[in-house]
N, C-alpha and C positions, 0 to 999 in steps of 0.2 A: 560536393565540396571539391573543392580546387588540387589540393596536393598529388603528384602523378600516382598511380599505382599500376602495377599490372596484373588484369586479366590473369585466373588459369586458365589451362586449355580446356578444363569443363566446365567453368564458367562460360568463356564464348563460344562454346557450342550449344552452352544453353540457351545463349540471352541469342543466338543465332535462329535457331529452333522457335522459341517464343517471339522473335521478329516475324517469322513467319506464320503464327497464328495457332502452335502447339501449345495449350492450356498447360499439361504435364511440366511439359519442360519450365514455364513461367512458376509452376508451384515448385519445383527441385531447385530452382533458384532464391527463392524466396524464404521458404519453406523454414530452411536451417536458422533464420535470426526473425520468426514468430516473436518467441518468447523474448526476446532482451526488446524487439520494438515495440511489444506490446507493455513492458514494464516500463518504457519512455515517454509513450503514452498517458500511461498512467500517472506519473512522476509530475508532468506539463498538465495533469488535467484533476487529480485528484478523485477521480473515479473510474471504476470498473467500466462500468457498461459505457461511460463515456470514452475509454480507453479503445473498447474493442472497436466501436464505430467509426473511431477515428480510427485505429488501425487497418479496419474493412473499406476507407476510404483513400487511405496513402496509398495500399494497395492495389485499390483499383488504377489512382492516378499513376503508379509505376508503369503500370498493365498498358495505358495508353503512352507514357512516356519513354515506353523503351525506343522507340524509332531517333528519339535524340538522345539516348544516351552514349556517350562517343566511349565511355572506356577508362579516362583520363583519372578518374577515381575508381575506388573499388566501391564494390556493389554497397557493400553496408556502410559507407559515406554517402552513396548515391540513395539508401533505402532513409536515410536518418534525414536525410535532409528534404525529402518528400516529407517522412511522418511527423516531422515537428513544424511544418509551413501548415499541414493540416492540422495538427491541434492549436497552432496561432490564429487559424479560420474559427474553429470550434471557442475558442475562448473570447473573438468578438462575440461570437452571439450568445452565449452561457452565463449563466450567473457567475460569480467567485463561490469556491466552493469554503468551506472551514466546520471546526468542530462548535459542539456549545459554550465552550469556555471563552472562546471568540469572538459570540454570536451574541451573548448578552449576560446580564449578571444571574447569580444565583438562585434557584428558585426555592422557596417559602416550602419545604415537606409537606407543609397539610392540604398544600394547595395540587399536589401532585408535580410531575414532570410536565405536562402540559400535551396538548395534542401536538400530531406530526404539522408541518408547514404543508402548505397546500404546493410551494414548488421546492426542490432537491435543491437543496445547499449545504449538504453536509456529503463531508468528504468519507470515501467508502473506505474499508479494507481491504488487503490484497494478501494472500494466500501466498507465504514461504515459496512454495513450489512452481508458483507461478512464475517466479522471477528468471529463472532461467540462464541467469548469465554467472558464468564461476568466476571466482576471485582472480583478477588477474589479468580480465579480456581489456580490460579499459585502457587510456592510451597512458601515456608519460608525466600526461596533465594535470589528471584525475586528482581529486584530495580525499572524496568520501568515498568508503568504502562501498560496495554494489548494495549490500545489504541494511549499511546504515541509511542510506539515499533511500527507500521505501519505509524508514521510522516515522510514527505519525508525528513526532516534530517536526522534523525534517519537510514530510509531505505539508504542512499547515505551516509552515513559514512559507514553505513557496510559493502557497496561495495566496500568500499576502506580496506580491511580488509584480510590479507590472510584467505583464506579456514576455515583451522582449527582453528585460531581466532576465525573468522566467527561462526563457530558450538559453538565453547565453551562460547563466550557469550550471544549467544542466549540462551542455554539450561539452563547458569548458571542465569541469571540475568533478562532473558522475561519469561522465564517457571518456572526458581527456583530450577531444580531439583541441587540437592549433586554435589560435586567434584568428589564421586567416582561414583556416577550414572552416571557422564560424562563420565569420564575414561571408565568406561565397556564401554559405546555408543560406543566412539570411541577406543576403543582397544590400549588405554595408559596410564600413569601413572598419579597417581594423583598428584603429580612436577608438570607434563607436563599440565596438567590443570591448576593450577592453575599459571604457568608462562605466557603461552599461556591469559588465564583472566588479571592478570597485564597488557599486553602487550595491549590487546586488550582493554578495557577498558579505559588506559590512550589515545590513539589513537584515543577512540570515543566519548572523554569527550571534545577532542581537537576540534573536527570537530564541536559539536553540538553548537546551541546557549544559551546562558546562561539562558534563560526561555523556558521551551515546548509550544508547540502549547494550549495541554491541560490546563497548569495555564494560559496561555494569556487568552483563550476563558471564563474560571471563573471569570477572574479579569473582562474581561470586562462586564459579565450578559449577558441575553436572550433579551433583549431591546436592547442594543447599539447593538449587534451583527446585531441583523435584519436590525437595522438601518445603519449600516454600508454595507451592502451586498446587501440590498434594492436599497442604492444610489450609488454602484457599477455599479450593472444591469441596473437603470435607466442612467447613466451618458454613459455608450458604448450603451445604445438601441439608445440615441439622439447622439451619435458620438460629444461627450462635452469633447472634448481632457482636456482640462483645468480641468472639472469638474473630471475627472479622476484621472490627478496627485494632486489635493489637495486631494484623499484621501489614497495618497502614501505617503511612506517616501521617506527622499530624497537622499538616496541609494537605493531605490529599483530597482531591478532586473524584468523584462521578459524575458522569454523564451517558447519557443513553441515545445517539443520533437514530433516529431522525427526530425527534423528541427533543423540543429547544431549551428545558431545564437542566442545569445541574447543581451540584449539591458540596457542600464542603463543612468542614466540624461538626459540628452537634445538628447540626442542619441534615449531615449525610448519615447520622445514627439514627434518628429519627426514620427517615427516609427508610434506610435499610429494614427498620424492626417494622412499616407500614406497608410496604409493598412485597420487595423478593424475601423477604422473609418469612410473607404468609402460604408462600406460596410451595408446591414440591418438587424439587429437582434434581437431576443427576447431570454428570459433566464428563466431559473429555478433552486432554490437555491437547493444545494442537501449537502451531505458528501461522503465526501474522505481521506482515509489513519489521518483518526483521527481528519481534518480540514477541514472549510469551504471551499466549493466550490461550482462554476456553471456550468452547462450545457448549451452549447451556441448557439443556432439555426441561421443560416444565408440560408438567403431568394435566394429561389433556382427560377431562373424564365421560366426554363422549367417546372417544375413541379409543378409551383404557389404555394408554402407553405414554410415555414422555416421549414430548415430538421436539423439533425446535425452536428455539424462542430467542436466544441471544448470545453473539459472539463477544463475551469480555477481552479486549487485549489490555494486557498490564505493562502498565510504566513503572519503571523499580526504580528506586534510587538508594544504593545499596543493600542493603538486603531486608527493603519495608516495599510497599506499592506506593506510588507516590500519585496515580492515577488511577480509576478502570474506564476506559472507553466500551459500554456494554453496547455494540449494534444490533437494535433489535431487528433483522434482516435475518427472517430463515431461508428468504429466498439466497441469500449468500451462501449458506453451508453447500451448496453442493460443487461448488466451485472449488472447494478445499479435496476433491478426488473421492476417491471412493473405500471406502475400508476392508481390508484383506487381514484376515488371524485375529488372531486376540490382542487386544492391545489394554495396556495398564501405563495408571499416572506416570509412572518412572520413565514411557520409555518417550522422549523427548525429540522425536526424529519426525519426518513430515507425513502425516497421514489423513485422511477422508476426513468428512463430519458427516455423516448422513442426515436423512432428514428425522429420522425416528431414532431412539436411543436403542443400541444392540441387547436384544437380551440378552440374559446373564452377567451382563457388564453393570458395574457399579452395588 
């Protein structure tokens, strides 16, 4: 990006250093903004694993592009506008990503959820912790919060989003940066930005709900919330179909990606009393893409223990679920860190999921 900035002095002694062929040096530059470009990634691509690879790829292309980088921006203008020219590479060849509710209508209870699709178009989860960048880093621009910008509305409107929309409101309105620091990124005019933002904007103001996840979670306190999530987990560990949907609303949505069914009213009680129902579970409450969620252990009887089976993230709309996104992806819980002490429903702060449920726990 265009706008001048300057160099520290250990900045250019690193990018110095790394000009001349010091690996070290090129990771202590890089190293400190992982996390917020691999959350950008993510943002532009709607998945994990597609995040990191393009992250593994921006990087590399810095790696060789340091010999032209003059300085004239600072490095994390210079790293963003590498990692989002590669996820606009990654997004011509990639399917759109999106959830089930998206993807087709309702499915039938008796008929089941249905089998996974044979290719990945459903948009992944992303782990609280992963996110990395604190309130505040974004530029002047900015309008959504860090944490609301990973809500899976938020992420699933943007997938609905052409490309270069895509880029321009990300960079203009999660990050903050200028219309012309856009412009340079993506090598267009500043019209072209700022039409591109109208378009895009109007398009994702359409899709979202009238409250974010972040003011629900405010409105309703650190108490109700526990309480809420506590008698979540309690209500599917006793297979209390009923106790379930009283604390839904009565449009709420399930669905279960990668599984292209979901389920809604009497459709979704059905569902509920035929499948997780039958089944046995314990839970641990965690965070995801900005919202409460659980980690869902179901009792494996060859292996005598509850292992993992699915990460529910809940969409509230005042103090009912108005959603559950259950990803049945165990291979995800380990990405959510590792669990240290004892931990109970109450304490709402970011922790592990492992792959097995802790003894003594639950």
């Amino acid at each position: 990006m265009s706008s001048p900035s300057t160099l520290s002095p250990q900045e250019e002694a690193l990018i110095a250093a790394a000009r001349r062929g010091d690996g070290d040096a090129y990771r202590r530059l890089v190293e400190p903004r992982h996390a917020e470009l691999h959350a950008h990634c993510y943002r532009m691509l709607g998945s994990v694993h597609d995040a990191e690879d393009a992250l593994q790829e921006a990087l590399l292309r810095a790696w060789r592009g340091l010999p032209r980088f003059e300085g004239r921006s600072s490095v994390r203008s210079w790293l963003y506008r590498i990692a989002t020219n590669t996820c606009l590479d990654s997004l011509a060849r990639g399917p759109k990503r999106v959830l089930p509710i998206d993807y087709g209508p309702g499915a039938d209870p008796h008929d089941g959820p249905g089998g996974p699709l044979s290719e990945s178009v459903w948009i992944e989860p992303y782990a609280d912790e992963r996110l990395g960048v604190p309130d505040g880093l974004a530029g002047p621009d900015a309008r959504y919060e860090q944490r609301e910008s990973v809500e899976l509305a938020f992420i699933a409107a943007l997938q609905h989003l052409p490309a270069l929309q895509r880029a321009v409101l990300v960079l203009r309105q999660v990050l903050g940066f200028s219309a012309i620091e856009v412009a340079d990124a993506l090598d267009t005019s500043v019209p072209a930005v700022n039409s591109a933002m109208q378009r895009a904007r109007k398009a994702v103001d359409d899709k979202l709900p009238e409250r974010s996840q972040q003011a629900t979670l405010r409105a309703l306190g650190d108490a109700r919330l526990t309480e809420l999530v506590s008698s979540y987990m309690d209500a599917m560990q006793r297979g209390d179909v009923d106790a379930v949907v009283s604390l839904l609303t009565e449009d709420a949505t399930w669905s279960m990606p990668p599984l292209p069914g979901w389920f809604q009213g009497e459709a979704l009680r059905t569902f509920l009393a035929e499948y997780p129902g039958r089944e046995r579970w314990r839970h641990l409450p965690t965070r995801t893409n900005g919202q409460v969620a659980v980690g869902c252990y179901m009792w494996d009887e060859e292996r005598e223990g509850y292992y993992a089976g699915a990460i529910d993230v809940l969409t509230l709309r005042g103090d009912r679920i108005a959603a559950v996104t259950a990803f049945l992806a165990p291979w995800l819980f380990g990405r959510f860190g590792e669990v240290s002490g004892h931990m109970t429903p109450a304490a709402f702060a970011r922790f592990g999921l492992p792959e097995r449920f802790p003894d003594g726990e639950g």
